[in-house]
N, C-alpha and C positions, 0 to 999 in steps of 0.2 A: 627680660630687660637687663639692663647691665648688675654687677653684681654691686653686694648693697652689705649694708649693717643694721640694725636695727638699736634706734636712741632710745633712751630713756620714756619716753611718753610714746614709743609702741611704733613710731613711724620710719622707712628706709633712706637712709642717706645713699645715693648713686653716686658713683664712679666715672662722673663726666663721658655718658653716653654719647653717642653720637645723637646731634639736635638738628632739624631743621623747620624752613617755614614752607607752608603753601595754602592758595586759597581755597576755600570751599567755594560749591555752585552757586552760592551768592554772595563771593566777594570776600566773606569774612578769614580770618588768617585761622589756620590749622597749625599746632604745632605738631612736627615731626619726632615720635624718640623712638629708635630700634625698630623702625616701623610700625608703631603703634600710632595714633592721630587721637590729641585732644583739644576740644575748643576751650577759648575763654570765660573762666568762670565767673571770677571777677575779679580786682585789680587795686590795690593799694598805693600808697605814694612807694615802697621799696619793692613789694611784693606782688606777682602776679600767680593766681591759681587757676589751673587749667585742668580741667575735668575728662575722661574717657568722652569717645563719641557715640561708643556702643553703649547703647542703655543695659544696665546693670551692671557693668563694669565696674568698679571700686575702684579701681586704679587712676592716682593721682599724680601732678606733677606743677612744682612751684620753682618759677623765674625770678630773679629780678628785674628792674625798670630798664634794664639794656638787654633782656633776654635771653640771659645768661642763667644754664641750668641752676637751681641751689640744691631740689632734693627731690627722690619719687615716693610716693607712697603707695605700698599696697604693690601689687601682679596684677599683670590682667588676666578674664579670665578667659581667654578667645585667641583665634588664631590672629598672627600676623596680616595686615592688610593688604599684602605688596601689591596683588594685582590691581589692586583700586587706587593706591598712589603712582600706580605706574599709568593708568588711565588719567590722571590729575593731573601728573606732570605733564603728559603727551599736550591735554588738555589748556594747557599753561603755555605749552612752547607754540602749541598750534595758534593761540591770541597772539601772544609776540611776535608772531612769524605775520600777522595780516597785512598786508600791503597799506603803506598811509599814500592815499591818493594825491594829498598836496607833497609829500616827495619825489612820486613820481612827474609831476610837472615841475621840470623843469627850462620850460622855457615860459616868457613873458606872456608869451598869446597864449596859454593853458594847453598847450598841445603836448603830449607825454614824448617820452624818449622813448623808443622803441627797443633800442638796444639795454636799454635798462629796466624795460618793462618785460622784455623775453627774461633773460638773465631771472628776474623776481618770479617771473613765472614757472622757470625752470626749477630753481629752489624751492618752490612753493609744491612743485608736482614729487618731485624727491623725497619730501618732506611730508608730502600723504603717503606717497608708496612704503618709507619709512615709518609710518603709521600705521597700516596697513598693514606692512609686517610683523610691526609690534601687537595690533589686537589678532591678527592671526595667531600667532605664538601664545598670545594669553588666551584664545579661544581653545587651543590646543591644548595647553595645558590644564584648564577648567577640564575637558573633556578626560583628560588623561586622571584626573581626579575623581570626576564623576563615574568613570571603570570603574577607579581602581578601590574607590566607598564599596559599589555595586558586588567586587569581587569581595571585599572584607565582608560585606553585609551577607551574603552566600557563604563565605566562610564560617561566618556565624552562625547561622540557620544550622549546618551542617556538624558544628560544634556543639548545639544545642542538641540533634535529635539522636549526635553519640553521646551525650553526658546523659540524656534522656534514657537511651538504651543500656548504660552502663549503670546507671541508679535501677533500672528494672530487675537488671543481673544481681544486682547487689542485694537489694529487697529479696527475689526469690532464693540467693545464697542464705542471707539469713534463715530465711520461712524453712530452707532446709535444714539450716543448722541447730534452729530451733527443734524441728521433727527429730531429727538425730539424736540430740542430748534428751530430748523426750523418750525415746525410745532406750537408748543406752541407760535412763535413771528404770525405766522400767525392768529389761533386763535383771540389772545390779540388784533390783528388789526383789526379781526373780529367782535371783541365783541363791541370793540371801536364804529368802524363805525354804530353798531346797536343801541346802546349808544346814537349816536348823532339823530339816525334817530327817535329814540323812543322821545326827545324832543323835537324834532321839528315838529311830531306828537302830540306832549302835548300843543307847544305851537300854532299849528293849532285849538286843539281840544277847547283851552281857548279861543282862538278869535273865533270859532265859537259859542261857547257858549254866547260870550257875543254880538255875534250880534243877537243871537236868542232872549235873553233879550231887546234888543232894542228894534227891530220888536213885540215884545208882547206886552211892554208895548206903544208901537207909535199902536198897533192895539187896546189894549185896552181903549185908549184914542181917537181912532174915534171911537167906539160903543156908547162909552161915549158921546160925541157931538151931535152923530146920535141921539140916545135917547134924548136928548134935542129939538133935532129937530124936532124931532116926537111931544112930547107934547108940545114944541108950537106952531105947526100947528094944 
């Protein structure tokens, strides 16, 4: 709807939308704003309140006593109506257009003019064909809507069973990722433990070494003796 402010107690002031009137199928006046239709809700000596036609609708709008916008309340929550006021209107022109029988009799004895009764009848057939064409157009268009839902609603489906497929991917990327870092913490604790084993090997292989040093030179030094003892005997 048109644009708006919001007052102090929560509700939209409008922008002098564009407003008009027309009847519902029985009779009662509909107001027009931005093509949206609200009936009368109820009506005070300055103020008239006028309600959405679509139930559940929230959206409001108040007149004065000459029908003059003063404020809208609320959005609607729903599409514009056009093709139903344009069915309305058709609907409206098509009454006004009915032939009034006592104007065509224009003579005293009630005999009709015929040249004025062709002429009415001409505009009258113009005037459905132009109808006609108009609910054609809005039939076509309905259809053209009902596609093009059809094609979004496919598109959907279609965007569904690839988000579907791509959350599967994702789920099994983790389940691997998870395997992985399972496997690499095993590893690491593998390597670890081979780590310790390898130094503890190293430091076997150092005490063994320095006991074979010992033992040489504690053997070296009894050949040493021995020999001495040889040649002092």
């Amino acid at each position: 709807m048109a644009e708006a402010f919001v007052t102090l107690t929560g509700e939209i002031q409008a922008e002098s939308p564009a407003i008009s009137f027309i009847n519902s199928n029985k009779g009662k006046p509909l107001l027009v704003v931005d093509d949206y239709t609200f009936k009368l809700n109820k009506a005070t000596t300055t103020t008239k309140y006028w309600i959405c036609t679509i139930n559940g609708c929230a959206a409001k709008v108040h007149t004065d006593s000459n029908n003059r916008l003063v404020k809208t309340v609320g959005n609607p929550n729903h599409l514009r109506e056009k093709e139903k006021l344009e069915l309305t209107c058709v609907r409206e022109t098509q009454q006004s257009k009915i032939i009034d029988i006592d104007q065509l009799k224009s003579m005293s004895n009630g005999t009709i003019n015929p040249d004025y009764l062709t002429s009415k009848l001409i505009e009258m057939q113009e005037l459905m064909d132009h109808q006609c064409n108009e609910l054609i157009s809005a039939r076509s268009r309905i259809h053209e809507l009902i596609n093009r839902n059809k094609e979004l609603e496919e598109r959907s489906c279609l965007f569904q069973r690839d988000l579907s497929h791509t959350y599967e991917q994702i789920n099994k990327y983790q389940r691997d990722l998870k395997e992985s870092q399972a496997q690499k913490e095993d590893q690491e604790e593998r390597i670890s433990t081979l780590e310790k084993r390898y130094l503890n090997i190293q430091k076997e292989t150092t005490h063994l070494n320095e006991f074979n040093n010992r033992l040489e030179n504690e053997l070296s030094t009894k050949e040493t003796q021995l020999q001495h003892v040889e040649i002092y005997f």
